[in-house]
N, C-alpha and C positions, 0 to 999 in steps of 0.2 A: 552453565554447567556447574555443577555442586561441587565443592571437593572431595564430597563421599563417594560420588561414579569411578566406574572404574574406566580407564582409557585406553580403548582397543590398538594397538598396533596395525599395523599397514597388513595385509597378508601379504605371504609369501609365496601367493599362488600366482604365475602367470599361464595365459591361455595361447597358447600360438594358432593359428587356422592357413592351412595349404593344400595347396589343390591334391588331388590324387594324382596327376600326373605329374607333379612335382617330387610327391614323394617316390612314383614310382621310377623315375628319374633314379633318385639315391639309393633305391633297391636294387636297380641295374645296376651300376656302380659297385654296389657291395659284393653282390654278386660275380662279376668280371675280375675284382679283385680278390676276390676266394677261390677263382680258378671255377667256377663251379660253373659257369659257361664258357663259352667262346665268343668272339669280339662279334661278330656277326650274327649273332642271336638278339632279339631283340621282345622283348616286353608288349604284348599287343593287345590284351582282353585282360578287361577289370572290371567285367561288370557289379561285381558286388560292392565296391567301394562308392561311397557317394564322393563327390564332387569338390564337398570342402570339409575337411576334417578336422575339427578340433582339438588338440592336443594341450593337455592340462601338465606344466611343470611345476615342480614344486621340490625346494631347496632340503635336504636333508641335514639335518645339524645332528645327532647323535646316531650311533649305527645299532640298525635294527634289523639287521641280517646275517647277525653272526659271527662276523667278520673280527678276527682279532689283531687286524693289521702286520699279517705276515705274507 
């Protein structure tokens, strides 16, 4: 490699992948804890969701949403 290239940085993107029942796990949960159901309700049909979902994180370093930190 030349000294003229330029040298990419690592990304800052990582991919995490879980099951749908896993997530839907933590939506009950969310749920239970917002009151928004009751203990014996229970999560039972997802057919739309596939099976392993992908979920792309990525680190924010300057803010882009307005935010003026109050």
């Amino acid at each position: 490699m030349s000294f003229g290239q330029r040298v990419r940085k690592p990304s800052k993107v990582r991919t995490l992948e879980v099951t749908s029942d896993h997530l839907m796990q933590h939506f009950h949960s969310f749920l239970l804890a917002g009151g928004l159901i009751a203990r014996d309700e229970v999560l039972m049909d997802y057919p739309h969701l596939p099976n392993i979902i992908k979920i792309k994180l990525r680190k924010v370093t300057e803010d882009k949403y307005g935010s003026n930190g109050s």
